[in-house]
C-alpha positions in Angstrom: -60.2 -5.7 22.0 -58.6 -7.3 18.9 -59.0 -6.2 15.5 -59.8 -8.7 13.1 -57.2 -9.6 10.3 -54.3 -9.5 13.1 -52.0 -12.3 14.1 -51.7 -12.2 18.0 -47.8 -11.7 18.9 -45.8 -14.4 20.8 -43.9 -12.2 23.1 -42.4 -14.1 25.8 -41.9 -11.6 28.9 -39.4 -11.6 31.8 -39.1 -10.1 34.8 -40.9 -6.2 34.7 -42.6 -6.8 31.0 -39.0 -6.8 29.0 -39.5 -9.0 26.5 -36.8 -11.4 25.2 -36.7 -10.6 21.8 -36.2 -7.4 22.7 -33.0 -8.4 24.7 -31.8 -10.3 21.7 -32.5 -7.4 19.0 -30.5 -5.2 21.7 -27.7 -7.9 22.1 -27.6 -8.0 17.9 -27.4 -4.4 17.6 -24.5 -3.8 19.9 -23.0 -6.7 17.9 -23.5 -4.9 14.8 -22.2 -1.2 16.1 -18.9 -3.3 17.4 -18.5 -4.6 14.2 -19.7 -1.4 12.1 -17.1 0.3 14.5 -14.0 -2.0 13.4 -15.0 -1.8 9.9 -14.8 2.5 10.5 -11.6 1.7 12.1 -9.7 -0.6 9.8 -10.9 1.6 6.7 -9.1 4.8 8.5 -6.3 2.5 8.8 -6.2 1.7 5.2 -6.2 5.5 4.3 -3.4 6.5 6.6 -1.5 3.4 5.1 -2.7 4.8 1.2 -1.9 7.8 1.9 2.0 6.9 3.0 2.4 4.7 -0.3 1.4 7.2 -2.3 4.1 9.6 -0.5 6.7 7.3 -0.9 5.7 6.5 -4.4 6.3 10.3 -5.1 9.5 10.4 -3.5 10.3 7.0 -5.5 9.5 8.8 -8.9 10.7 12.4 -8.1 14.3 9.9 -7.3 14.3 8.4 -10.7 13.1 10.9 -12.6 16.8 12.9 -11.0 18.7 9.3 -11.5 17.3 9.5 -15.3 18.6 12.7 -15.4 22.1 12.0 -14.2 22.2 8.7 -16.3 21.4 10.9 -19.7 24.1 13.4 -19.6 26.4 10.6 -18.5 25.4 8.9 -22.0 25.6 12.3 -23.9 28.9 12.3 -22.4 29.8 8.8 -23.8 28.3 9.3 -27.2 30.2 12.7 -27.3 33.7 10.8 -26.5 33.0 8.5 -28.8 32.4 10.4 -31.4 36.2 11.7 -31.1 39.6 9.8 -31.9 39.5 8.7 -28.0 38.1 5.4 -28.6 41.1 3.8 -26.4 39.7 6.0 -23.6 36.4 4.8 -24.2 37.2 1.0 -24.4 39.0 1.6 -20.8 36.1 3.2 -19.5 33.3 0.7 -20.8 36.1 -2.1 -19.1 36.6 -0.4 -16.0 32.4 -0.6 -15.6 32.5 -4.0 -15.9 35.1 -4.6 -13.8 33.2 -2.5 -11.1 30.2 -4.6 -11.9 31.8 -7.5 -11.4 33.4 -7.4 -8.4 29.8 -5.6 -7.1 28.3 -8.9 -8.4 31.4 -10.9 -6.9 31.0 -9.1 -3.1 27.7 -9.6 -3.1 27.4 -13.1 -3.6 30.1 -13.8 -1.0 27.7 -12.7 1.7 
């Protein structure tokens, strides 16, 4: 017995009462939980990968921060010698450096 005020479903049935929509929801849903299950996949991924960056990012800064180090008591150094009657010495160091540089510069373009 119907109830009045209710639309009659179309449900198209196969073999044993399975209907087809039912197949298709099914087929739908394990397409969703495959693709929900990449998504969980690819965002692990790009944790493990955030997490590495960031380490490397430490290392970077913990690196410059002992290079900025070694850089300012090199130029306390300079600033000390030239402070004294050794300007020769300094003009021979500050033209030794660029001669370094140059030849870096030089060696490197060769290749």
């Amino acid at each position: 017995m119907e109830r009045p005020g209710r639309v009659k479903s179309r449900e198209v049935f196969t073999d044993g009462g399975y209907s087809v929509y039912e197949e298709e929801n099914e087929r739908l849903t394990e397409s969703l939980r495959l693709k929900a299950k990449a998504l969980k996949s690819l965002s692990i991924d790009m944790g493990t990968e955030v997490k590495y960056h960031n380490k490397v990012l430490e290392d970077m800064d913990s690196d410059f921060d002992s290079t900025g180090g070694i850089l300012g008591a090199t130029v306390g150094r300079l600033k000390t010698l030239s402070r004294g009657s050794q300007a020769k010495l300094l003009c021979y160091m500050m033209l030794f450096a660029l001669f370094v540089f140059f030849i870096t510069y030089w060696i490197i373009k060769l290749r």
